[in-house]
Structures are given as structure tokens and as C-alpha cells.
C-alpha angles and dihedrals in degrees: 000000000000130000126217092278101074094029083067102038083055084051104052090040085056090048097057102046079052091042094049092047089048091052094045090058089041088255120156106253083232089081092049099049079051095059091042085068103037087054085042097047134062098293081056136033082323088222092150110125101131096075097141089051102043091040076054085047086047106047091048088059096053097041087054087045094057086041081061092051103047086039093057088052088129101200086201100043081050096053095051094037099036118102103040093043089056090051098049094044103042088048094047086054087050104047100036095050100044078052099044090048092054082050105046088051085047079068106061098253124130124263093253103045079047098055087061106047092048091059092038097059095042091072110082115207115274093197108044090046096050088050092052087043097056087035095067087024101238099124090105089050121105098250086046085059104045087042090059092044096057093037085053088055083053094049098061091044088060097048085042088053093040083048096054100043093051094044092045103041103126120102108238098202084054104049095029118241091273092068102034089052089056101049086051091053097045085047085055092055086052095052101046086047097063098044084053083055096042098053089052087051104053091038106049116005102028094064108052081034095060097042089062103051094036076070084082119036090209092055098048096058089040082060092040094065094039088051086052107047086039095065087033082062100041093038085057086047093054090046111248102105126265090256085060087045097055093047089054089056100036080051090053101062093040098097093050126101087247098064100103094040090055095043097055089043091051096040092077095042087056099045094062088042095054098054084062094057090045089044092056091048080053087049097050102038114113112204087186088068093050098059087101090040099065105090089048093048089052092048094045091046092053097049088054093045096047102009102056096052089046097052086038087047088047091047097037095046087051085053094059102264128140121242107249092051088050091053099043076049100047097034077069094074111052100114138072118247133253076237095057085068101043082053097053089041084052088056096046085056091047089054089232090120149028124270081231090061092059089060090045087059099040089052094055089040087061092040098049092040099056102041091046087048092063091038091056079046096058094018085130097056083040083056099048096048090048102040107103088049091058097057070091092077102041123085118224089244108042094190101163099054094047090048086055089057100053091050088053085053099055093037132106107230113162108283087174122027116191121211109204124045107198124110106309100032103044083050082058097050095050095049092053098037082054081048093067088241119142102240132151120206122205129199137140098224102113088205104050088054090054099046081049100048098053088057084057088239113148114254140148124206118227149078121314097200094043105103091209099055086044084055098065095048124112101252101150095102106032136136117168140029115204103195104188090162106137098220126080095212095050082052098047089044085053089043091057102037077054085061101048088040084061090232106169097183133104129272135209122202132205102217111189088202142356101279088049087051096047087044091057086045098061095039091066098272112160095202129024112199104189091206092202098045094043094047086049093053096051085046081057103044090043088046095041078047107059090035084060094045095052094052093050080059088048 
């Protein structure tokens, strides 16, 4: 006999030997955590006994999963990106799913299991493409942004979806229209009830709240998931599903200077809860019950692989893009989502489809996952073989795209970004900031953000020696990195994340006394101040000056 303990220690030691292998051949872990069920489950060694704690495990993880989305809601990127975001992505919704329904029925499935699928396949997978994204550096590249735009577009339609099935289960010919009127209306007083209570919330009580635990980082993620799996809760009280719930909440602090701290110390944490909720889709997948499915797991996974970046390419290139950044785009999206199964999960518990229909997704999930993975991966050999084909896709006058670059050109992105805001440093930050240059100052003092802030001086709160947070600041154009951090292991730590971040630019390190000087130096520091000496040294020249000065009167 074994408990649930050691069913899950065998899994996430599974996990790891198949994670390890998928990371050695540039695979996304997804499709490891996949196969550790599926060699865990029935089809395997069939060792699954622990489905209530892993489905907890599971939930958690989704619901932390939606938080992160809702969190990363960027107004501004919205704004730049926006429009065109929203029309390509609406577009791309639209047209793959009309498209994916013909050929669903094609396939000899039934109007409403088609309906489903076709949604389902039109969302690409936020996570998988970001990873691959930071991984080779280009977020902050034309076609990243515009690929987070437009997933970001995707993302709100799922939860949209996910929203609407929940909140309109009921099956009105059951119920009678009477019945099924009322529920909606009640739902609509809930509704109504909790975004009363959430405005009031965010605006009054959310501010003063999260200043006061960000004085803790601990604290603060500790808040962060309680905020979350409170609304998840409330959001499944009022209902319009927990994972509803936690992107309302995610979405709520996303205005706020903590956004980026919160999000490098949750990704982590969501990481290791997901597995649990793609392990249990391996456990539970019969490949028995997909013999039939095959041929329609080939074609649909065809039609996301080559179909989406077509129809991105078609949309992108009428928009006045060029058509190297529409492919790059629209190679982005040649997957299927984690959402596209949730929301086919969501269907199967609402009785509205088949068991069978859940392992002919998540087939075509870990098909569409893996090959799109290798062709990110070689998406520039994939471009130069292509690109004459895809003259197709570009119009002879690409206007949007230019007019993209001359606004780069005359912007003020960061050129100098300071880590450290006390005395010295945030001194530093306002100077240059008076000066006109483009310059960016970090620090995790609450306090000190918001002082800043009010004085519209450009500053981010975080970490600076968290990779995660470095990874989500704007480093494209910059130049230069001022640590004036006191201690040496904060700076070697931020020396290091630097390196794993690729930055190739020059630092400049405050040092408080020799040790602390010859310490920067050897840790790759272009330029060592030594504030006191130097502020010695300036006391003695302005001293040696004036008594000069005085003797030349004399």
C-alpha cells in the first residue's frame, strides 16, 4: 500500500528525470509534466490514487496561473500595442475559429463538440511563447510585443469563454426559461455585488493596504496569494468561475508600483502547481479511447501548426507590417493553450462534451506544442528559406511598421537604469532624470517608489538581484547599469542575474571602502566611485583652493 505522500514524491521525481531529458532537447517541460502522467496514469503503471489532492494541487496552480495574467495586464502596453493587438487578435479568434468549426464537422463531429474545439484551438499558449521569448531576449522586439499584445487579446477571450460557460450552464430546456431567466438575473446581482465591493477595494482600501505589506517581501507574496484565492473564491460564489475570480484580482494590482515584484516571486510558485494540473490530464489520458481520434488529431494539428500563422501573416501584412516581422509574429502562435484544455475540461463538467474529446485536445496540445517549439527555435532558417514566399504577405508600402520605427527613434526609453534609491543613488536618478536623459531607477522601499513617483521620476519597484524581475526590464537600449547597493553579496548576486539576463553594456559601482572597490572590480565592474573618497577628495580640492585663493589676496 502507499498514501498520497509517496504517490506524489514518485511523481515529481518522474517528473524531473522527464523534465531534465525535455530541457536537454530544448523541449517545453509541459510536455514533460504530460508524459509524467501519462506514465503515472492508466495508460502507464497506472499508480494514481491521490486524485482529490493533486486536482487541489491543481486548481491552486490555475488559479495562480490566471492571478499572473491579469497581473501582467500592462494599461500602457495596451495602449501602444492596442489596437492593433485587439484587431489581430480579434480577427485571428474570428477566422480561426469559423475555419476550425467547417473543419471539425468535416470531421464527422457534432455542431456543439465542434463549437468547442474550434474555440479551443484558436488560443496559442501565453506561457510557452513568453518563455521562449525571454529565453532568446527578444520580449522587448517588435514582433514579442506584438505577440503579447495579441496573446493578451487571447487571453481575455478565454477567460471570457471560461466566464460564460460557467455563468450560463444550465440547461435552459431542462430548467424552462423561467428558471433559467432567474438564475441569470440573480447571477447578475452577484455580479454586480462583488464589483461594488471590488472598486471599493482597489480604490480605498487596496493602496494604503499594499504599502504596508510590500514593507516585507515576504509579506507581500504571502498577500498576493490570499488576494488571489480570495477573489478565486468569491469569484466561484458569485458564479463566474475561480479562474475568473483570480484574473480579476491579478488584474487589480496590476496598476500598482508592486506588479513586477509579485510576478517574479509567483512565477515559481506557479510553475511547480501547474505541473500538478498537466500531470493529472497525463493521468487521466486513454489512449484506448483515441484510436479513432487519430486522424483528427493529425489534421487539427496541421491546421494550428500551418493554419494560425497564415491567417496571423494574412491579418498582420494588411496591417502594414513587413513580412518578417508577420511571420516571427505569426510563427508565435502555432500551438494550441493550456487554456484551450481547461476549457475543454470546463465543458466535460458542464456535460456539454465527451471524456474522449479532452484526449483528442490534449493530443493535439502536446503535438502542436512540441513541433512549434523547434520551429520558434529555428524560426530564422525557417525565414530565410521562406522568404521569398512570404513577399505574399507584405504590402509594397509597409506604413504601419515604419511608422513604428521613427517613433522608437524619438522615444526615451531608459539608456541608464540605477539599482539602489537611498540617498546617493536616488540623488543620482533625479539629476539625470532633470538632465532629459532616459534613465530608470529600482529599489524595494515602498516608500521610497512612491516618494519618487509623485515627483514623476521614473522608477520601478523590485529586486534587483531576482532574475526574474531583471528579466522584465527594459534593457534594449541600455547603456549603462549604477549599482549603489551597500552590500557586496546583493552586488555579486546582480552581477551575476546581469549575466544570465545577456546584458553587454558597462557598470558602474558605488564602493563604501577599498575592500568593497576591489570587490566590484573583480566582479566585472567597469567603473568603481568610491563615494567617500571621492567626497573626501572634492572637501580637499575645494579646501587646497580657497586657501590659495586667500593667500594670492594677502
Amino acid at each position: 500500500m502507499h498514501g498520497p505522500f509517496e504517490e506524489l514524491a514518485f511523481i515529481l521525481f518522474t517528473t524531473s528525470i522527464i523534465g531534465v531529458i525535455a530541457v536537454h532537447f530544448r523541449q517545453p517541460v509541459l510536455v514533460a509534466y504530460i508524459a509524467a502522467g501519462i506514465i503515472a496514469g492508466e495508460t502507464g503503471f497506472d499508480l494514481v490514487r491521490a486524485h482529490d489532492q493533486i486536482d487541489l494541487l491543481a486548481q491552486i496552480g490555475i488559479s495562480i496561473l490566471l492571478f499572473l495574467v491579469g497581473l501582467k495586464l500592462d494599461l500602457q502596453h495596451i495602449r501602444h500595442i492596442g489596437p492593433v493587438a485587439l484587431a489581430a487578435g480579434t480577427a485571428q479568434l474570428v477566422i480561426t475559429s469559423l475555419l476550425g468549426f467547417l473543419l471539425i464537422i468535416l470531421l464527422g463531429k457534432n455542431w456543439q463538440t465542434a463549437v468547442y474545439i474550434a474555440i479551443a484551438l484558436s488560443f496559442s499558449s501565453t506561457i510557452i511563447i513568453v518563455k521562449l521569448l525571454a529565453d532568446d531576449r527578444e520580449i522587448d522586439s517588435l514582433h514579442g510585443r506584438l505577440a503579447i499584445g495579441i496573446l493578451i487579446v487571447q487571453d481575455i477571450a478565454a477567460i471570457l469563454a471560461m466566464m460564460s460557460i460557467s455563468a450560463l450552464g444550465n440547461d435552459i430546456e431542462a430548467s424552462g426559461w423561467n428558471e433559467w431567466l432567474s438564475a441569470v438575473s440573480f447571477l447578475i446581482l452577484r455580479v454586480g455585488l462583488v464589483t461594488l465591493l471590488l472598486f471599493v477595494a482597489i480604490w480605498y482600501i487596496m493602496p494604503p493596504l499594499i504599502r504596508l505589506v510590500a514593507q516585507s517581501q515576504e509579506m507581500l507574496l504571502i498577500f498576493a496569494i490570499a488576494w488571489g484565492t480570495a477573489l478565486a473564491a468569491m469569484g466561484e460564489w458569485a458564479g463566474f468561475s475561480k479562474e475568473a475570480g483570480a484574473f480579476v484580482a491579478g488584474f487589480s494590482l496590476a496598476s500598482t508600483h508592486f506588479r513586477d515584484a509579485i510576478y517574479a516571486r509567483l512565477t515559481g510558485i506557479r510553475d511547480f502547481l501547474l505541473l500538478f494540473f498537466f500531470i493529472d490530464l497525463g493521468a487521466k489520458l486513454d489512449f484506448n479511447s483515441l484510436s479513432g481520434e487519430l486522424w483528427s488529431a493529425v489534421v487539427l494539428s496541421v491546421f494550428v501548426l500551418i493554419g494560425k500563422p497564415i491567417i496571423v501573416m494574412i491579418i498582420m501584412g494588411y496591417m502594414g507590417y513587413r513580412k518578417r516581422t508577420s511571420f516571427q509574429a505569426g510563427l508565435t502562435m502555432a500551438q494550441i493553450s493550456e487554456f484551450s484544455i481547461i476549457f475543454i475540461a470546463m465543458g466535460i463538467t458542464l456535460g456539454y462534451l465527451e471524456q474522449d474529446v479532452l484526449g483528442l485536445v490534449t493530443l493535439v496540445g502536446i503535438v502542436t506544442i512540441t513541433l512549434s517549439a523547434y520551429m520558434i527555435l529555428n524560426l530564422q532558417h525557417i525565414y530565410v528559406f521562406l522568404a521569398i514566399a512570404l513577399s505574399i504577405f507584405e504590402r509594397a508600402h509597409p506604413y504601419r511598421e515604419i511608422s513604428i520605427e521613427q517613433q522608437r527613434l524619438m522615444s526615451n526609453e531608459p539608456k541608464i537604469i540605477i539599482f539602489g534609491l537611498g540617498r546617493y543613488g536616488a540623488r543620482v536618478l533625479i539629476k539625470l532624470h532633470n538632465h532629459g536623459v532616459g534613465v530608470l531607477g529600482v529599489d524595494f522601499d515602498p516608500e521610497v517608489i512612491r516618494t519618487l513617483k509623485h515627483r514623476n521620476v521614473p522608477v520601478q519597484y523590485g529586486d534587483a538581484v531576482d532574475p526574474t524581475f531583471l528579466s522584465s526590464l527594459p534593457f534594449t537600449n541600455v547603456d549603462w547599469i549604477v549599482t549603489t547597493i551597500p552590500e557586496w553579496d546583493a552586488n555579486r548576486a546582480l552581477l551575476h542575474a546581469l549575466k544570465e539576463t545577456g546584458f553587454k553594456g558597462r557598470i558602474i559601482g558605488m564602493a563604501r571602502d577599498d575592500d568593497h572597490a576591489l570587490a566590484l572590480k573583480q566582479g566585472g565592474v567597469t567603473r568603481v566611485i568610491n563615494i567617500f573618497q571621492e567626497a573626501a577628495d572634492h572637501a580637499v580640492d575645494y579646501l587646497v583652493q580657497k586657501i590659495e585663493d586667500q593667500e594670492k589676496i594677502l
